[in-house]
Backbone as ProteinMPNN parsed JSONL, in Angstrom:
{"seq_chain_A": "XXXXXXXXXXXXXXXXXXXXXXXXXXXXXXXXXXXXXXXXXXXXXXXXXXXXXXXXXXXXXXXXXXXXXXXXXXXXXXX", "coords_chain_A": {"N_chain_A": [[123.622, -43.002, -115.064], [123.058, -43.134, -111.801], [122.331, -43.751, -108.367], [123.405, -44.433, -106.4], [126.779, -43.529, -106.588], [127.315, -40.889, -105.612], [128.893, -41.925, -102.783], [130.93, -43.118, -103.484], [132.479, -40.871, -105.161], [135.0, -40.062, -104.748], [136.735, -42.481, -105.392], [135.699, -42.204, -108.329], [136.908, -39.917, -108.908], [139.947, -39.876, -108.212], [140.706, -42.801, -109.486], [139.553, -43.138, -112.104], [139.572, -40.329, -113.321], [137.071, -38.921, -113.156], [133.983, -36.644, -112.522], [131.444, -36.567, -110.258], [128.225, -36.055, -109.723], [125.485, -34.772, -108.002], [121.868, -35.269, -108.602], [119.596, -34.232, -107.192], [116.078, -35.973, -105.856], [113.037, -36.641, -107.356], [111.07, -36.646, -105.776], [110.212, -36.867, -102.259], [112.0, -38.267, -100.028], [111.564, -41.429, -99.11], [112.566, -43.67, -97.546], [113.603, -45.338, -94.636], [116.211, -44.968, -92.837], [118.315, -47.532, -90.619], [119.679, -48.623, -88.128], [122.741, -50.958, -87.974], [122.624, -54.319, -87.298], [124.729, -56.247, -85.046], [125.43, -59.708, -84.616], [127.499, -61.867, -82.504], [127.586, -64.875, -83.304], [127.331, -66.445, -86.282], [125.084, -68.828, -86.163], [123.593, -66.991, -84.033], [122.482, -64.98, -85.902], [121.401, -65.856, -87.904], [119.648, -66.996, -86.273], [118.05, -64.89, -85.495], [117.233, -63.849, -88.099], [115.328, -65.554, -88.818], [113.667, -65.316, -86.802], [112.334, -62.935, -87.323], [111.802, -63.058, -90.258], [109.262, -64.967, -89.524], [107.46, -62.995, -87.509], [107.051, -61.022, -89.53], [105.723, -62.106, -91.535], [103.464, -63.453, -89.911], [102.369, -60.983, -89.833], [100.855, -60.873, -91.757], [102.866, -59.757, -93.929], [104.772, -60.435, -97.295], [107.572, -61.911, -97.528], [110.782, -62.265, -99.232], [113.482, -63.962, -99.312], [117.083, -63.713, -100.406], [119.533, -65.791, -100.276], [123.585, -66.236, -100.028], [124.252, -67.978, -100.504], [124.28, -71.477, -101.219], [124.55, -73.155, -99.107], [122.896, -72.387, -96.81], [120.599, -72.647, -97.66], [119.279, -74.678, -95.85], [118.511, -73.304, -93.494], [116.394, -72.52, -94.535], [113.354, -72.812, -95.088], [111.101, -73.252, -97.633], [108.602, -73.113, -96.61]], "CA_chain_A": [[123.035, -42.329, -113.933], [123.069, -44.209, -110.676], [122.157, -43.188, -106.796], [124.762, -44.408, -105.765], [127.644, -43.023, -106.965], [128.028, -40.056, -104.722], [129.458, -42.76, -101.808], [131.901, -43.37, -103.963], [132.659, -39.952, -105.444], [136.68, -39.925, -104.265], [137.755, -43.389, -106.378], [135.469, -42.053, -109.323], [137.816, -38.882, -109.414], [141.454, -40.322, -108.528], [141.024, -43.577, -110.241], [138.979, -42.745, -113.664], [139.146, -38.805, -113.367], [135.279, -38.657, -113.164], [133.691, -36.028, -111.716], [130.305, -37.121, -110.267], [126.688, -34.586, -109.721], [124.561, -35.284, -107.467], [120.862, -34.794, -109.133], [118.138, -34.434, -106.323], [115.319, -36.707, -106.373], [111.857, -35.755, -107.762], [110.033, -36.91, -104.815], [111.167, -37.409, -100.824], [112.696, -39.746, -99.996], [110.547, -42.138, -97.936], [113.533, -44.78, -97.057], [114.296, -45.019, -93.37], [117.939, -45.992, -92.149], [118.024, -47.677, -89.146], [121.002, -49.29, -87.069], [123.331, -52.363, -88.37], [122.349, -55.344, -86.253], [125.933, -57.24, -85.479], [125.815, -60.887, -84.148], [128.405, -62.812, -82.2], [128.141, -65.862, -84.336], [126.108, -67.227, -87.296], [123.691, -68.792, -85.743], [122.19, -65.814, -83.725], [122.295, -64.447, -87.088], [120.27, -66.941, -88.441], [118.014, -66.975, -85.184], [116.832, -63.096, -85.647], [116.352, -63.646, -89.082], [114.108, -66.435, -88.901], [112.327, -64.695, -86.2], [112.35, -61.784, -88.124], [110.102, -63.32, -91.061], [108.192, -65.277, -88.65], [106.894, -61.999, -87.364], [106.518, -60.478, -90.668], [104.889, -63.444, -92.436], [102.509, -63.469, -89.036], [101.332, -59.948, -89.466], [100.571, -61.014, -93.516], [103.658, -59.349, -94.746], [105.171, -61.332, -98.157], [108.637, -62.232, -97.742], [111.615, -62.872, -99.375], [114.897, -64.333, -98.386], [117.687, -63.919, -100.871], [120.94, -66.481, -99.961], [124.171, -65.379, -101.113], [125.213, -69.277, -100.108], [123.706, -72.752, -101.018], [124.305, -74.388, -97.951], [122.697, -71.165, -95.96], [119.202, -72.989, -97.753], [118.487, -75.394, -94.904], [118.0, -72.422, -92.672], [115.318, -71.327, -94.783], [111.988, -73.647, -95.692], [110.096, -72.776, -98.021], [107.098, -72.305, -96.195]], "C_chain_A": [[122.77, -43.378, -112.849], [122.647, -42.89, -109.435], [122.653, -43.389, -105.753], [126.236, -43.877, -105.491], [128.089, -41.924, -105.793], [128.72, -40.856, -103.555], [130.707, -42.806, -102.41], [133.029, -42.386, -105.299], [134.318, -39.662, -105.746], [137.204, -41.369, -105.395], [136.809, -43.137, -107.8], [136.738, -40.884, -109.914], [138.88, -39.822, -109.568], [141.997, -41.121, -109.242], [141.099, -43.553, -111.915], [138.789, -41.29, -114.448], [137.999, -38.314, -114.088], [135.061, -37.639, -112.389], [131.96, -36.891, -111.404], [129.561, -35.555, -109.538], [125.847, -35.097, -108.998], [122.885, -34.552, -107.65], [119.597, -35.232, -107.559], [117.135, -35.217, -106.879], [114.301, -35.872, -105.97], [110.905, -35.865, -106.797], [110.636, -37.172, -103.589], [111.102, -38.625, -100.917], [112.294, -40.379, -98.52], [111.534, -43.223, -96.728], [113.629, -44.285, -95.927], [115.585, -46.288, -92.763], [118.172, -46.313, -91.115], [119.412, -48.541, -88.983], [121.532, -50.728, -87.693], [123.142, -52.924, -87.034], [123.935, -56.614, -86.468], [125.535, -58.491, -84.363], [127.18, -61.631, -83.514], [128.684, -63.981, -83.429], [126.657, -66.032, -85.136], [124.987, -67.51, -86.801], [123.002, -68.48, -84.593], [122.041, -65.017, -84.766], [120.652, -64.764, -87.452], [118.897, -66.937, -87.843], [116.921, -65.616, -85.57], [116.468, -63.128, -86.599], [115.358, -64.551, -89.772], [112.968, -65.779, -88.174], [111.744, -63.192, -87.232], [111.218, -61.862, -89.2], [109.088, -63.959, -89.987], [107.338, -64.076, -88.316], [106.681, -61.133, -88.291], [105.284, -60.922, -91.402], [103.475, -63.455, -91.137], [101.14, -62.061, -89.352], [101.089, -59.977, -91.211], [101.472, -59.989, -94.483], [104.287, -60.156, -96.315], [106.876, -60.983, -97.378], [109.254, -62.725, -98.203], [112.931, -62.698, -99.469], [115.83, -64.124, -100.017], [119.071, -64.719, -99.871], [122.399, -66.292, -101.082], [124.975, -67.234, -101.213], [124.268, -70.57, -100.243], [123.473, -73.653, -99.843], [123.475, -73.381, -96.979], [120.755, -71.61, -96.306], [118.54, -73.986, -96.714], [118.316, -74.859, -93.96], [116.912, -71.862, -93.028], [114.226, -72.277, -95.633], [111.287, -72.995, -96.587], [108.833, -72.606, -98.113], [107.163, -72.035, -94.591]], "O_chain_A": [[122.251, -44.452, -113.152], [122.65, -41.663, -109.537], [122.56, -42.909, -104.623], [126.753, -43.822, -104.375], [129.114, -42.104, -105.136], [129.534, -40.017, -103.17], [131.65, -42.472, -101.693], [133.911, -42.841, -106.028], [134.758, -39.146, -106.774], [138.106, -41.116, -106.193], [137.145, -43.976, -108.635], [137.322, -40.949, -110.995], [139.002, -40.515, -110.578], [143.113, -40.973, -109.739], [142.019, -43.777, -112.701], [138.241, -41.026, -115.518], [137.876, -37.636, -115.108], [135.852, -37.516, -111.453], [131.44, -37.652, -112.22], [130.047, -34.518, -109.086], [125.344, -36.118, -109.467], [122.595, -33.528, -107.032], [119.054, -36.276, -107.197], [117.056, -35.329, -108.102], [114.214, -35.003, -105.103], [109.877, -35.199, -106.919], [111.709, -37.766, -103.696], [110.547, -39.565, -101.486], [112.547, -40.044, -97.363], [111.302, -43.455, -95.541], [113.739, -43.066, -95.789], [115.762, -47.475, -92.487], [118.314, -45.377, -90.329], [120.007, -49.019, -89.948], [120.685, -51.601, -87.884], [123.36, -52.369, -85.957], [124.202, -57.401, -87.377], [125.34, -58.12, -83.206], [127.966, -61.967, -84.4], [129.625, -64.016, -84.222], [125.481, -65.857, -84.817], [123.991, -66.788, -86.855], [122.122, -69.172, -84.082], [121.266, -64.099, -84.499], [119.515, -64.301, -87.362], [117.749, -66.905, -88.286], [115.722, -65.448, -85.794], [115.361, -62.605, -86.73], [114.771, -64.418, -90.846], [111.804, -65.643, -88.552], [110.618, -62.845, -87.591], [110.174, -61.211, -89.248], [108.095, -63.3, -89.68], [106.28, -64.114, -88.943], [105.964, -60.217, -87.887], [104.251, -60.342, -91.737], [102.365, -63.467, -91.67], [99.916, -62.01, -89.24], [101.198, -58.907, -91.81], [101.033, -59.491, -95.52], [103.679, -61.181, -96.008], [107.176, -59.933, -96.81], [109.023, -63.932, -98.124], [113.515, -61.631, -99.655], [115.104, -64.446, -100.957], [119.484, -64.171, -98.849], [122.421, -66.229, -102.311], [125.98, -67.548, -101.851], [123.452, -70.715, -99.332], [122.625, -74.519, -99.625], [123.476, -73.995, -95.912], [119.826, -71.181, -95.621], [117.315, -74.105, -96.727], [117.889, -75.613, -93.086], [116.339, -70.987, -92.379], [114.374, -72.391, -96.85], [110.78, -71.955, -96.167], [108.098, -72.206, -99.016], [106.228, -71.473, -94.021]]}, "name": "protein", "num_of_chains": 1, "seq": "XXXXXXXXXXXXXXXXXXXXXXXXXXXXXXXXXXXXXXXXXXXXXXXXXXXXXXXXXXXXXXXXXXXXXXXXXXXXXXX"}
């Protein structure tokens, strides 16, 4: 059982001839989807999402950064 699956509904059939169900959830659904933010280059990437915690971490939010890239860690101090 996943909540994902319906996205991907069309290569569950043709590939694995799955059918997939989509089971309503027991409670609303609070999530709000808001707009992909695209960048020119890396680092205005980088810039918004430094500012980004900065202004989180300011208003006593916790944050944290996952990196999908080792070298992508000297953009990100740990404090």
């Amino acid at each position: 059982m996943t909540g994902t699956a319906d996205t991907e509904a069309f290569e569950f059939s043709s590939i694995y001839k799955l059918d997939t169900v989509v089971v309503p959830t027991n409670r609303p659904m609070i999530r709000k989807d808001m707009a992909d933010l695209v960048y020119m280059t890396e680092a205005e990437k980088i810039q918004a999402i430094i500012e980004d915690i900065k202004t989180r971490t300011a208003a006593g939010q916790p944050v944290l950064v996952g990196l999908s890239r080792s070298k992508n860690l000297k953009w990100f101090p740990a404090n």
